[in-house]
N, C-alpha and C positions, 0 to 999 in steps of 0.2 A: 440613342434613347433606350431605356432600361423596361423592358414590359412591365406594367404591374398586374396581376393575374388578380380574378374577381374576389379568391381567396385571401390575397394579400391586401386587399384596400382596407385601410382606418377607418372610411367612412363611407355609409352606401344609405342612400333617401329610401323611403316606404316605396316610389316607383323604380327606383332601382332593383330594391328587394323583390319585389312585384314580377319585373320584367327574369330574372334571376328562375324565380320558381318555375316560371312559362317555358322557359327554355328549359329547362331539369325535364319537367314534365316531355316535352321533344327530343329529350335523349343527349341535351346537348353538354360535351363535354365537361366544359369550365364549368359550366351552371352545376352539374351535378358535385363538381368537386366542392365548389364555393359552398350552396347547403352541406356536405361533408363536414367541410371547418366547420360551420357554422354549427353545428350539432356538435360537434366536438368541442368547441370551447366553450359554446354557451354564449355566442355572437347573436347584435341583432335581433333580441326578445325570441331567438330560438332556443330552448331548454338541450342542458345539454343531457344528451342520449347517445350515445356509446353504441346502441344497437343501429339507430337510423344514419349516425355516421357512418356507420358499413355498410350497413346498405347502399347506399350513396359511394363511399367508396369504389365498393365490390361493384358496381352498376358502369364505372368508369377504368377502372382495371380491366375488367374484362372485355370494353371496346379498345386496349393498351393505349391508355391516355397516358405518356411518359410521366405527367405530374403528379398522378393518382399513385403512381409506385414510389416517386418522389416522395409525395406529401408521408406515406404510409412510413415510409422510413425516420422520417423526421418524428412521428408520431411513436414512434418504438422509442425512438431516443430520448422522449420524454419521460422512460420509465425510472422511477426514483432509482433503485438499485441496480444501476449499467451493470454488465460483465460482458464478460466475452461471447458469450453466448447472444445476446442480445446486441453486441452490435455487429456478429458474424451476420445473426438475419436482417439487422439494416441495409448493411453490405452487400448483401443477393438483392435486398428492394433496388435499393440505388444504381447496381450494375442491371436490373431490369430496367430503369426509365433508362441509364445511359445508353445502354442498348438498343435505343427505343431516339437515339440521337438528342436528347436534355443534356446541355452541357451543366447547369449549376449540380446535375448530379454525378458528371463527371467529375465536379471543383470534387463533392464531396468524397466519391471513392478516393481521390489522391492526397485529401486531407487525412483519411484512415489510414493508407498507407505510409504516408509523411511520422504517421504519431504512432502507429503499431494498433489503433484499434481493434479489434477485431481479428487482426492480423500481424505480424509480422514488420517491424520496420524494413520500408522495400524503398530505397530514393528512386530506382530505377522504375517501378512500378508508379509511384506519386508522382514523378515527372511526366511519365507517359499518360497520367488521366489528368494532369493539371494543363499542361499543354493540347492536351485532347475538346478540354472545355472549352477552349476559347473563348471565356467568360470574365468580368471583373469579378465574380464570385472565388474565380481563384490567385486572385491579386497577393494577397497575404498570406496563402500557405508558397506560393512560386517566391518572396522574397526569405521566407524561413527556411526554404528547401537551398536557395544560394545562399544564406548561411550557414548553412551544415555541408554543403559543397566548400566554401571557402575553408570552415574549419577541417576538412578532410584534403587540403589542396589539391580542389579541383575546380580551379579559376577560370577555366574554359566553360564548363560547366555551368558555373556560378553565374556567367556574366549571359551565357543563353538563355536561362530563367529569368533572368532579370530583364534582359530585352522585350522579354514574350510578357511578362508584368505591366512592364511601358504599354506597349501597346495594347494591354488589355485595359488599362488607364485609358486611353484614351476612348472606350467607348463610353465610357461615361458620363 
């Protein structure tokens, strides 16, 4: 089963919302990140503000909630005009939550590497953070990475990524 984090739900009731700020107020993680979004998108008849989602962020970063380095990364890459520059500092967010043991941000470092984001086409590197995730978030860059293994005749290769896809299929 696939966590859904309080950030991620479509739809949360006025006791939900309720129960959400109670817990922020307590210092509690997820709660703090979820008003985060929720400031940040404009969720939930909360306005969006840009100042109070960092705070809320910054309040969960600094207890190193893996997700709040996550989410922060994700939210860089929503800048209309990507370059290198900006998703070099994705890159540092995402390897802080991985570091911090988040596999979906492991999927993501080895998706950069996979494509050259920010970096460098590295398969060696994209394999070692896709397999690292142990996530179905990395399903689809581990079958495009044995594709570029095949096309580079490395069948051995191709067919290890592929297995590690199956089975990350199956958590799903």
């Amino acid at each position: 089963m696939i966590k859904e984090y309080l950030w991620e739900k479509s739809s949360l009731d006025s006791a939900e919302l309720q129960s959400i700020e109670k817990e922020a107020r307590h210092e509690k993680l997820e709660a703090l990140l979820a008003l985060a979004s929720f400031y940040h998108r404009g969720a939930y008849g909360y306005p969006m503000d840009e100042k109070k989602a960092m705070r809320y962020m910054d309040e969960a970063m600094a207890k190193h909630y893996p997700q709040a380095f996550y989410m922060y990364a994700e939210w860089l890459l929503e800048t209309p005009s990507l370059n290198d520059g900006i998703y070099f500092k994705a890159l540092k967010f995402f390897e802080r939550s991985a570091n911090l043991g988040y596999g979906r941000a492991m999927a993501r470092i080895g998706h950069f590497f996979l494509y050259g984001l920010g970096v460098k086409v590295d398969y060696v590197q994209a394999e070692k953070w896709l397999l690292a995730a142990k996530s179905h978030f990395a399903i689809d860059d581990l079958n495009a990475l044995a594709k570029h293994y095949r096309e580079l005749k490395r069948d051995k290769d191709a067919e290890n990524v592929l297995l590690a896809a199956q089975e990350y299929q199956n958590f799903l």
